[in-house]
C-alpha positions in Angstrom: 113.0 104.2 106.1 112.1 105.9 102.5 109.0 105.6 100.7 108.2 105.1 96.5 104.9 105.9 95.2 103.5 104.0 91.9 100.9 105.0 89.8 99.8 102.9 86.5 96.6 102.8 84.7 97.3 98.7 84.2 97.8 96.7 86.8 100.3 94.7 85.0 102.0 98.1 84.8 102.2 98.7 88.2 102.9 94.8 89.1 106.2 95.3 87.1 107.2 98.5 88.0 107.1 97.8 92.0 108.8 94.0 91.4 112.0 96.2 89.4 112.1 98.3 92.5 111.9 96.3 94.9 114.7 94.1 94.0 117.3 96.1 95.2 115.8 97.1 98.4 114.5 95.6 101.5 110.8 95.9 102.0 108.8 96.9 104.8 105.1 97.3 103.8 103.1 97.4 100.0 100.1 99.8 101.0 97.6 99.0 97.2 94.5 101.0 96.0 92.5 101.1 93.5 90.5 103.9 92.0 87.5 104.2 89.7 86.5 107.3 88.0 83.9 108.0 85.3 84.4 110.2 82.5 81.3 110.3 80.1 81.1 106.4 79.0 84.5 105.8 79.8 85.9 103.8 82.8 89.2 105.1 84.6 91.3 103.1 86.3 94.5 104.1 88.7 96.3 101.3 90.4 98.3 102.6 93.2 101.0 101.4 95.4 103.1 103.2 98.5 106.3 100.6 98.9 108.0 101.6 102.6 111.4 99.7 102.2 114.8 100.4 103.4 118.1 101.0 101.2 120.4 97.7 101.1 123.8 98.9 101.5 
């Protein structure tokens, strides 16, 4: 088993980025998360996603 580990600052992003991985691979678990940080006025967002798969061969 390997793991991948996304970061985006759009969801969208990160929705797009782990559907192009994962469709060479065989999945075994999506861990998501979703953090919130405040930097003067500004809301930051980081979408997050661990992706446990195992290599097709």
């Amino acid at each position: 088993m390997k793991v991948k580990v996304f970061d985006e600052s759009h969801e969208k992003d990160l929705e797009d980025a782990i559907n192009d991985f994962i469709e060479d691979v065989k999945v075994v678990d999506i861990k998501y998360q979703v953090a919130l940080g405040i930097f003067s006025e500004e809301q930051i967002y980081c979408f997050s996603a661990l992706v446990m798969y195992e290599e097709n061969y």
